[in-house]
N, C-alpha and C positions, 0 to 999 in steps of 0.2 A: 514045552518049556521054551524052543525056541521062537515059537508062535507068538508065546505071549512075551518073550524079550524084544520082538519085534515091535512088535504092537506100542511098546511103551516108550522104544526112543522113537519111533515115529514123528509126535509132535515137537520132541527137541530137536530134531535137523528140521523140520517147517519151520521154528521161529530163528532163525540161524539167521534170516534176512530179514529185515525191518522195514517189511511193507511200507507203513506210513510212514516213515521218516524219509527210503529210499525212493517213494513217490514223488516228494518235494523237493528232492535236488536231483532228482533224472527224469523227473515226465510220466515214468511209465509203471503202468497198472498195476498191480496187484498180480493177475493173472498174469501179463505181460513177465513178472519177473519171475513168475515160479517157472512160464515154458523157456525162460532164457536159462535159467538155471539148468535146466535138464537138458538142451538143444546139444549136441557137441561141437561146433565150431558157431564164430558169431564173426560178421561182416566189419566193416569199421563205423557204419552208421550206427548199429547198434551196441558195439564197445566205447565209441564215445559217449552214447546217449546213457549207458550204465556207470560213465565216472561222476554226470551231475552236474552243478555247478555251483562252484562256492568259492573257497580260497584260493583253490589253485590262480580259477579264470581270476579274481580280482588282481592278484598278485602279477599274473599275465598283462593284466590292462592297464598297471602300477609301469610295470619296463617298456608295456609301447608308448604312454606319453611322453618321457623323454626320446625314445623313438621319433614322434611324428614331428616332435618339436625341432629335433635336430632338423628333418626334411627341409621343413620353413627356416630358419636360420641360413643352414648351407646355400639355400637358394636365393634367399629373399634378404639377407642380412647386407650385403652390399647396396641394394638399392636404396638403403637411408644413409649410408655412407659420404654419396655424392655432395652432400649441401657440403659440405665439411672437405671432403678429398678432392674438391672441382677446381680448386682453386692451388691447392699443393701438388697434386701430376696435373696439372694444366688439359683437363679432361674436357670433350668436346660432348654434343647430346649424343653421335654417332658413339665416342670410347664408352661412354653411359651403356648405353644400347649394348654396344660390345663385350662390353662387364658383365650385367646383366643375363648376355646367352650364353656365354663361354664354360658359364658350369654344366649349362645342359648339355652343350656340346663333347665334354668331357663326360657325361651323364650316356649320352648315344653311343660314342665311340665303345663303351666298356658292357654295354645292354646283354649283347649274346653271348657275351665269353660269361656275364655274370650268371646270366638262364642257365647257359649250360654247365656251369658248376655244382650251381646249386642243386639241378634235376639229376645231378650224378654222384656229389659227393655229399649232399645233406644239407638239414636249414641252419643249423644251430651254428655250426663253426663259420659259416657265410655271414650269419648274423651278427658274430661278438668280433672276428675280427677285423668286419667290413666297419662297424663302425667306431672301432677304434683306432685305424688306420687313420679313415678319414679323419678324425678327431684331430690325428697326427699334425694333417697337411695345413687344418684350419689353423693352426697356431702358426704356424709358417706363414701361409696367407695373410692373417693378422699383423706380422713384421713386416710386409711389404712397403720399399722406398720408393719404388718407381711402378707405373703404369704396365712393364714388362711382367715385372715379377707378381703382379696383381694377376694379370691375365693368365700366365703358368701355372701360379698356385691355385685360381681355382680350378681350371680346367683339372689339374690332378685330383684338387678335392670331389668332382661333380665323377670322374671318372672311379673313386675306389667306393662314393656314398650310394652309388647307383644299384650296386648287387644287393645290401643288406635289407635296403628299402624295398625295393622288386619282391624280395624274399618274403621279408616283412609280413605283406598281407594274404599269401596264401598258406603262410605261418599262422595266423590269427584264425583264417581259415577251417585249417585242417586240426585246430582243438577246440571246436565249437559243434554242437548236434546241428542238424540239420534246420528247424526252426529258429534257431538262436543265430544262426551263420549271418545271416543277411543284416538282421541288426546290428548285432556287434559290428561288423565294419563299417554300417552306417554312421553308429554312437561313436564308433574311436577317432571316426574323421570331426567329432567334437575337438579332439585333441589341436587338427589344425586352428579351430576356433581360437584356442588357447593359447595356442602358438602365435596367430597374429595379432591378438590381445595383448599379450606379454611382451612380444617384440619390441613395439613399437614403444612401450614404455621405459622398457632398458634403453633405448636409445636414444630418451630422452632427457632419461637420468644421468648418460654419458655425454652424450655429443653436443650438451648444452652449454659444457664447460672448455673453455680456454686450455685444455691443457697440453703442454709440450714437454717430454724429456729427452735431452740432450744427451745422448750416451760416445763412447770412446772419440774423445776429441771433439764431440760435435758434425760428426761423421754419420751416424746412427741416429734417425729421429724418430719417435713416440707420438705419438697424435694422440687426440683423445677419439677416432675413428681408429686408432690401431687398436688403444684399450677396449672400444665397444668389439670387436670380430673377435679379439681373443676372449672376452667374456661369453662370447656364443661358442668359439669354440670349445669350451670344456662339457659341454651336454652330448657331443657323440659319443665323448671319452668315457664317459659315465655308464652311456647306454650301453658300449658295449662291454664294458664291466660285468653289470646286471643279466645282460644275455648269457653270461658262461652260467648261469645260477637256473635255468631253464633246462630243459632235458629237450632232447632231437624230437621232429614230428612223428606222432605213430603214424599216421597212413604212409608218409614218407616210409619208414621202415619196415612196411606191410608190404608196398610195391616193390621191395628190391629182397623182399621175400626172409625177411628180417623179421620172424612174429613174434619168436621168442623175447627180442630185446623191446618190441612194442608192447607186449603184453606186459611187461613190468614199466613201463611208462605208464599206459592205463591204471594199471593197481596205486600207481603212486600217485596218481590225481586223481584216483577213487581215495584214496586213503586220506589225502590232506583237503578233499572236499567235503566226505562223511564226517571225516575223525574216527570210520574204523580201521580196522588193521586191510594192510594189504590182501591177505587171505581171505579174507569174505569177499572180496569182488566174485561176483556173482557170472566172471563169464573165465571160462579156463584155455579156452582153443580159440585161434583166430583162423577165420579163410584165409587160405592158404594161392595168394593174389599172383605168385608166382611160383614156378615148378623146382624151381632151385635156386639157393639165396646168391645174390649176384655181387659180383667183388665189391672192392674200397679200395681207393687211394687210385693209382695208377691201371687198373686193371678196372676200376670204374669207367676211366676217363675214354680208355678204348673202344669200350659199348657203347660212348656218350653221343655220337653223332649217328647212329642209326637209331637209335633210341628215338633221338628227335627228330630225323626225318620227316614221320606223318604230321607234326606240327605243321607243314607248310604243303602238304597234299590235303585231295578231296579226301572229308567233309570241312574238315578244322581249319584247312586254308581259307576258305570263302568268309567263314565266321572273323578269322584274324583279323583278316584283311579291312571287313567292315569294321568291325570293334576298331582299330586301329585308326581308319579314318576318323571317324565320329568323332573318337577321343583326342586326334590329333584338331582338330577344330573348336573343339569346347576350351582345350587347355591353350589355344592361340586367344581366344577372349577372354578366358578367365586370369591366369597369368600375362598377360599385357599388361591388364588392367592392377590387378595386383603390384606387379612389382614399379609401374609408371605414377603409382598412385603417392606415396611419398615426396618422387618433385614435383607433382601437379598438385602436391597440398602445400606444398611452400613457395610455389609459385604465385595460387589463388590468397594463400596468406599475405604475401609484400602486395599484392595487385592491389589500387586502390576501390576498382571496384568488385573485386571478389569475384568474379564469374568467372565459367568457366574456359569461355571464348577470349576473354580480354585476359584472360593470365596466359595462355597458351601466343596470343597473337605477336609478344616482344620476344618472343621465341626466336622467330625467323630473321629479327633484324638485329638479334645480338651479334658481337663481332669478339673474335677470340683473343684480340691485342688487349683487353681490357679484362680481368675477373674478378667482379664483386661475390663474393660469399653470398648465399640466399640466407637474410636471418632470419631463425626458427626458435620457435616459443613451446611452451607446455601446450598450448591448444592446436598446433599445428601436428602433435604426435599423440595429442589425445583426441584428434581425429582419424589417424590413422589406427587406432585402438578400437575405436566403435566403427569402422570396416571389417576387424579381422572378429569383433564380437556379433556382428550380426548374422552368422551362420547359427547359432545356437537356436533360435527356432526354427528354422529350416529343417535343422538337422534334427532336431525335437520329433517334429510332424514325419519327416521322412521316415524315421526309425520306426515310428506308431505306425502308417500306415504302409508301411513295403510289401509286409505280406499280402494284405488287403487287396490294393491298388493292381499291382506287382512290381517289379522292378522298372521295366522299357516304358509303362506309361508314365513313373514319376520323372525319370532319365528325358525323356519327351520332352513333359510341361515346363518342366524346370530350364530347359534349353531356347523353349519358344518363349516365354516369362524374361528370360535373362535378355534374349535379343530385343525384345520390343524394348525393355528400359534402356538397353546401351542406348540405341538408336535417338530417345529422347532426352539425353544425355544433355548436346549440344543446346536445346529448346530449353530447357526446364531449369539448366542447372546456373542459372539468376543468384547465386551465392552459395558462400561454403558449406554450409549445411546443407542446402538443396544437392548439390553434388555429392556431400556423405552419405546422402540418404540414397540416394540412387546407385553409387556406386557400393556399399552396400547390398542392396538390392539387390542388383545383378553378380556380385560375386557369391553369394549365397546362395542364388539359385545353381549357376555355374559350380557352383562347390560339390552341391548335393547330386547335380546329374552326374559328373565326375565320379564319385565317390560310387553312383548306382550303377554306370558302366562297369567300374571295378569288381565290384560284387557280383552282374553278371558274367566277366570275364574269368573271374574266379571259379565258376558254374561252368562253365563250357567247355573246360578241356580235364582230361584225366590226371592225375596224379604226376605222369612221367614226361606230362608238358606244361604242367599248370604253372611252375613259374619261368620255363623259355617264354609261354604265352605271357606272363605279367610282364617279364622282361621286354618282350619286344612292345607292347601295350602301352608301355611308361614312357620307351623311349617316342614312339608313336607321338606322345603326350608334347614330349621335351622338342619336336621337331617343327610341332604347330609354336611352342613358349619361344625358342628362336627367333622362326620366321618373324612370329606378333613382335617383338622387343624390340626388334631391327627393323621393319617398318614401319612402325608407330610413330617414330621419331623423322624416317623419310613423307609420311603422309603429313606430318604436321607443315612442311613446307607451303603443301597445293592449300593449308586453311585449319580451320577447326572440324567442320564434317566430313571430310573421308577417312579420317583416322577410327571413327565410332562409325559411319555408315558399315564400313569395311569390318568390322568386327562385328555388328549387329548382324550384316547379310551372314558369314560364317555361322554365328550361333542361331541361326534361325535352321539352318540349311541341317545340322546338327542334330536342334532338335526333331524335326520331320523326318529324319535317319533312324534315330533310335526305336523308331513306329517299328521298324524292319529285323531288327533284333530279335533271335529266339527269346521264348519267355521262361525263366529259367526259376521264378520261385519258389524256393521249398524242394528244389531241386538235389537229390542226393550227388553226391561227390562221387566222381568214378577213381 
C-alpha cells in the first residue's frame, strides 16, 4: 500500500515546476531544473538565473531611467545655462570651465567614503537616500544669486550624487544572470541617450523665454536659467522615492552572510516575474559565502577598511589601476566634448560663417568690459538633441554584439573610431551640421567604450569591492572630465587645433589600452 501511495503522488510533485514556462523566463533546461531542485545549496549565479526575467527587471529598468537621467542633469545641466547666466554673474570661459568641473570635483572628493559605505552598509539605503539628498541641493543650486553660491551648491550636489550613482550599476549588476549582465548595462546606458535628448529640449523650452521674477524687495531674483535647474532638479527627488520600492542586492547579502534575508529576495523576484507564489521557487539553501553573518550599522563600518584593503593590493591593484586610467582618458574626451558642446553651438550659430574654427576664433579677442548674451534659437538646442540621440545605435549594435565580439575589443574600436573623428574635427567641420555629425560621432563611440569599461569593471572585482572598485573607477572618470573642461578653454587660446589634437592623441592612447584589459565576458560575478 505504501508502494503504491507512492507511486501515484510521484508525478504530482514532478509537475509542481513548469518546465516550459520556467524555461522561458530563466534559461534553463528542463533537466537543469529538476537537478536544481534536488541540489541542496545553489551559488548566486544560479539563484538568480532561477528568478528569470520579467517584471521585476522591467520595473528595475522603469527606476534606473530617471536614475541615469539625473546623472546627465546634475552634471551636464549647467553647461546650457551659460548663454543666459554669462552675462548676469559676469562669467568668464575660465568660471565656465570652473562650473562645469566643480561638480566632479565634489563627485571625487566624496568617491571612497561612498565605496566604502556602500561595500559595508548596503545598496539600497545608498541608493534612495543619495538621491534624494542630492535632489535636495539641486533646488538650492537652482536659487543661486551669485557666481559663489553656483560654485558651492554644486560642488555639494556632485559630492552627495556621486555614492548613489557608483552604486547604481553594480546594483543593476548583481540582479541580472550572468548572460543578461553585460547587456543590460549596455542597453541602460541607452538611458543617457535619453537624457541628453531630453535635456537639451527643456532647455529650450525654458531658457528661450525672457523671464524675470522679482521676489522680497527686488532683492531675490529668478531667471529663466534658475527655473530651467530647478525643473532638473526634481528627477533625483523622484528617483530616490522609487528606490525605497526596490529590495536590498541578494549577492550583496549572500557576502555578508545574509542568506536567509537573500533568499526571500530571490522568491519575490521569482514570484513577480513567474506570477507564481513565492513557494515554488525551486531553489531552498543558498552557499553559504560566508562563515558567520557579519554586523550592520556601526559594527559594519569597523570591518570596513580591512575588508577593502585587497582592493588596492596584487591582483586587483594592477587591474584598478589600469581600468582607472583608460577611463580616466576616455571620459576627458568624451565629457569635454559633451559638456563644451552647447556654447560651441551657439557660438557656430551667431558665427556668420558657421564653422567650427571661425566661431571658436572671437573667442580669444573678446574682452570681459563688454557682455552681449549669445542669442539661441530652437535649432541651436535641437542640435544639441541629435548629439545626445545619436548613441542609440551605437548602443544598439554594442548590446547585439558584446558577447560575441567581447567587451575590451568593442571598448578598443570604439576609442580608436572616436579619436580619429575628434582629430578631423577642426578639417571637416565647414558648418553646423558637419560639426553635429561628427560630434556625434565621436560621443557615441566615446559613450559605448565608457559604458564597456564599466561592464568590465563591474567583472573584475568580488562582491566586497565591486563598488569601492566602481567608486574609485568613476571618480577616475571625473578626474580626466576636470582636467578636459579646464583646459579646453586654456588650449583654445594657442588656436583651434590643439584643443581636439589634444583630446584625439588621449582617446587614441585609450583606445590601444583597452587591447590590455582582462577579458571578462560571460564572466560569473565573484
Amino acid at each position: 500500500m505504501v508502494a503504491d501511495k507512492t507511486d501515484a503522488e510521484a508525478p504530482t510533485i514532478k509537475e509542481e515546476i513548469p518546465h516550459d514556462y520556467l524555461f522561458k523566463v530563466t534559461g534553463l533546461s528542463s533537466s537543469n531544473l529538476e537537478k536544481l531542485a534536488q541540489e541542496p545549496e545553489a551559488d548566486f549565479e544560479v539563484a538568480i538565473a532561477a528568478t528569470g526575467y520579467g517584471r521585476f527587471n522591467v520595473a528595475l529598468m522603469l527606476c534606473t531611467l530617471p536614475a541615469f537621467w539625473s546623472a546627465v542633469s546634475v552634471t551636464s545641466s549647467v553647461s546650457y545655462i551659460f548663454t543666459r547666466a554669462q552675462c548676469d554673474m559676469q562669467l568668464t570661459l575660465l568660471d565656465m570651465g570652473t562650473v562645469n568641473a566643480i561638480t566632479y570635483g565634489g563627485m571625487i572628493s566624496s568617491a571612497m567614503l561612498w565605496g566604502f559605505l556602500s561595500d559595508t552598509l548596503g545598496r539600497r539605503q545608498i541608493l534612495a537616500w543619495g538621491f534624494f539628498c542630492s535632489g535636495i541641493v539641486e533646488i538650492a543650486a537652482a536659487m543661486s544669486q551669485s557666481f559663489t553660491m553656483l560654485l558651492v551648491t554644486r560642488f555639494a550636489s556632485g559630492f552627495l550624487f556621486n555614492g548613489p550613482f557608483a552604486v547604481l550599476i553594480s546594483y543593476i549588476a548583481e540582479l541580472h544572470r550572468t548572460e543578461l549582465r553585460a547587456r543590460v548595462i549596455l542597453l541602460t546606458s541607452l538611458f543617457f541617450t535619453i537624457a541628453n535628448t531630453t535635456l537639451p529640449l527643456l532647455a529650450w523650452a525654458i531658457l528661450t523665454n525672457d523671464w524675470d521674477f522679482y521676489l522680497f524687495d527686488d532683492t531675490f531674483v529668478i531667471h529663466s536659467w534658475n527655473l530651467f535647474l530647478l525643473a532638473t532638479a526634481l528627477v533625483p527627488l523622484l528617483t530616490g522615492l522609487a528606490f525605497t520600492c526596490l529590495p536590498e542586492s541578494p549577492k550583496f547579502l549572500m557576502s555578508r552572510g545574509r542568506n536567509t534575508e537573500a533568499l526571500e529576495v530571490f522568491r519575490k523576484i521569482y514570484s513577480m516575474n513567474t506570477g507564481n507564489s513565492k513557494e515554488s521557487y525551486p531553489v531552498t539553501r543558498l552557499v553559504q559565502e560566508r562563515s558567520q553573518q557579519q554586523g550592520r550599522g556601526v559594527d559594519a563600518l569597523k570591518g570596513g577598511w580591512t575588508q577593502l584593503a585587497p582592493l588596492f593590493k596584487p591582483p586587483h591593484g594592477a587591474w584598478l589601476l589600469l581600468m582607472c586610467s583608460i577611463h580616466m582618458g576616455c571620459m576627458f574626451g568624451s565629457n569635454t566634448l559633451r559638456l563644451w558642446y552647447p556654447q560651441l553651438a551657439a557660438m557656430i550659430g551667431s558665427d556668420v560663417n558657421g564653422t567650427l574654427c571661425s566661431a571658436i576664433a572671437p573667442v580669444t579677442t573678446s574682452t570681459e568690459s563688454s557682455c552681449t548674451p549669445l542669442e539661441t534659437d530652437m535649432l541651436t538646442y535641437l542640435q544639441s538633441a541629435m548629439v545626445g540621440a545619436g548613441s542609440v545605435l551605437t548602443y544598439s549594435i554594442g548590446g547585439a554584439i558584446v558577447n560575441r565580439c567581447g567587451k575590451k575589443l568593442v571598448a578598443g574600436f570604439c576609442g580608436i573610431v572616436s579619436a580619429v573623428t575628434v582629430v578631423l574635427m577642426p578639417f571637416l567641420g565647414t558648418g553646423a551640421f558637419a560639426v553635429v555629425a561628427m560630434v556625434t560621432t565621436a560621443l557615441s563611440f566615446t559613450s559605448l567604450c565608457g559604458a564597456s569599461l564599466s561592464s568590465i569593471n563591474v567583472d573584475l572585482f568580488p562582491t566586497s569591492l565591486r563598488v569601492m572598485a566602481m567608486a574609485t573607477f568613476l571618480m577616475s572618470g571625473r578626474l580626466g572630465t576636470i582636467a578636459g573642461t579646464v583646459i579646453f578653454p586654456a588650449l583654445i587660446d594657442y588656436g583651434c587645433l590643439p584643443p581636439f589634437l589634444t583630446i584625439s592623441a588621449v582617446l587614441a592612447v585609450c583606445g590601444f589600452g583597452c587591447f590590455l584589459v582582462p577579458n571578462t565576458t560571460l564572466k560569473k560575478l565573484e
